[in-house]
N, C-alpha and C positions, 0 to 999 in steps of 0.2 A: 345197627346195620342190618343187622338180619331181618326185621321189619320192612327195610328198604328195597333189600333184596327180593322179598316175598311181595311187594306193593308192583314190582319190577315182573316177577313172572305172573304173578294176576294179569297183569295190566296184557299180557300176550292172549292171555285165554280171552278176556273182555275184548279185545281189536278196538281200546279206546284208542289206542296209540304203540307209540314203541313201546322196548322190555326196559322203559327205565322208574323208579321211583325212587322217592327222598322223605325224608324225617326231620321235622326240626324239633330239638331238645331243649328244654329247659329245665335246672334244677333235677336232673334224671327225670323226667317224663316228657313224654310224648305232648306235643301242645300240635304241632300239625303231621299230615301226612299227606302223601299223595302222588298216584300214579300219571303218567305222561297223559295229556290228554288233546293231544293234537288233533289226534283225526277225530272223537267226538264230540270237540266243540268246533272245528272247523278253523283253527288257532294256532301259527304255529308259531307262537309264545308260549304257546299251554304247555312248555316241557314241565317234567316233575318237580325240580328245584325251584320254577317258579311260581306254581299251582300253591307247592306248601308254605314259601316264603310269604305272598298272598297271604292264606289261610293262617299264615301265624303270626302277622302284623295285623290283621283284625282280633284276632280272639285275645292279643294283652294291648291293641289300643295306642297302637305306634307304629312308625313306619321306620322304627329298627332292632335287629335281634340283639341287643346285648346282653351278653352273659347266657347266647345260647347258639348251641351246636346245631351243624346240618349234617346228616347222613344220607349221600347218596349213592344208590347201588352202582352207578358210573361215574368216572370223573368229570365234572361240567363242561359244557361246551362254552364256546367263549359269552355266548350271551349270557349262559346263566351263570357264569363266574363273575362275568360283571354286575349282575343282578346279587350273587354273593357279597362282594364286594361295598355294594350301594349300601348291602341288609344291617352291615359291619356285623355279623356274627364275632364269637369268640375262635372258632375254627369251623375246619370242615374235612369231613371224614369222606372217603370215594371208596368202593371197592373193584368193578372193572377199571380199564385204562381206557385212553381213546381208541387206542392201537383196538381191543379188543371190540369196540365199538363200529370203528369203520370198517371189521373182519366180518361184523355182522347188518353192514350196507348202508352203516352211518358214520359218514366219512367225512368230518369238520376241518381236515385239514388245507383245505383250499381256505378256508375262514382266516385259521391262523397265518397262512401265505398273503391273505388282504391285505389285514388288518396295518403291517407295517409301511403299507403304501399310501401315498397321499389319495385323497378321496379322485381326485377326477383323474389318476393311474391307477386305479382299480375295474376288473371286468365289470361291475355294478355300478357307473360312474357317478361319484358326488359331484354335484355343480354348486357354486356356492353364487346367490344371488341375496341383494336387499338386505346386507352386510347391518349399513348403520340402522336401516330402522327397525332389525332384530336389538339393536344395542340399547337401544330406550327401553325394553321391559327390562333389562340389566339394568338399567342406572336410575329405573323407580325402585325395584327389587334392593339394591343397595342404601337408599335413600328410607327406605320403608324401615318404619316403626314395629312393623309387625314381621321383621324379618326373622327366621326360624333359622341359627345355622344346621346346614347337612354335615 
């Protein structure tokens, strides 16, 4: 965590991005790391949690963490929890809260207010169009020999 934390205030001094970074562990070592990098890649995906999750599903060669931990200096915001979530780590370790986060003018609570709404009763509206012929790469994808399960 303390790595995280430290990847977290770097990352203020550099103005890559916010004060946040994360670790992903495996077998006690370090395999990725990395600082928020929104504003210098022009990315606002590039938070921390997703940068090293990235970086630590290429360097073991899979596109999941098992059997390894994430450390980040804040608690994830919804996207990179779902991103968590996708990685299936073993766990994950946070050290600020959100609360401390939107105290310092990252405020995801509107996020979490959405998300239990239907997509077109949301301020961002979801419109959902061309229903069935999204459903045909579903039903090669199920059909398919070379299906991978997630």
């Amino acid at each position: 965590m303390s790595r995280a934390i430290e990847l977290a205030a770097n990352n203020v001094e550099k103005m890559n991005g916010g004060p946040f970074g994360a670790v992903v562990v495996k077998d006690g070592k370090i395999i990725a790391e990395a600082g928020n990098r929104v504003l210098s890649d022009n990315d606002p995906t590039a938070h921390a949690e997703i940068v090293a999750i990235r970086k630590a599903c290429e360097v073991l060669g899979t596109y999941q963490l098992e059997n390894c931990e994430i450390y980040a200096s804040c608690e994830p915001c919804p996207m990179c929890l779902g991103a968590i979530y996708w990685a299936r780590p073993g766990k994950y370790y946070y050290a600020a809260t959100r609360d401390d986060a939107a105290d310092a003018g990252f405020d995801d609570s509107y996020i979490y207010k959405e998300l239990p709404r239907q997509p077109h009763e949301r301020s961002i509206k979801g419109i959902q169009i061309m229903q069935e012929e999204a459903r045909d790469a579903f039903k090669r994808w199920k059909n398919s020999v070379k299906e991978i399960p997630y």
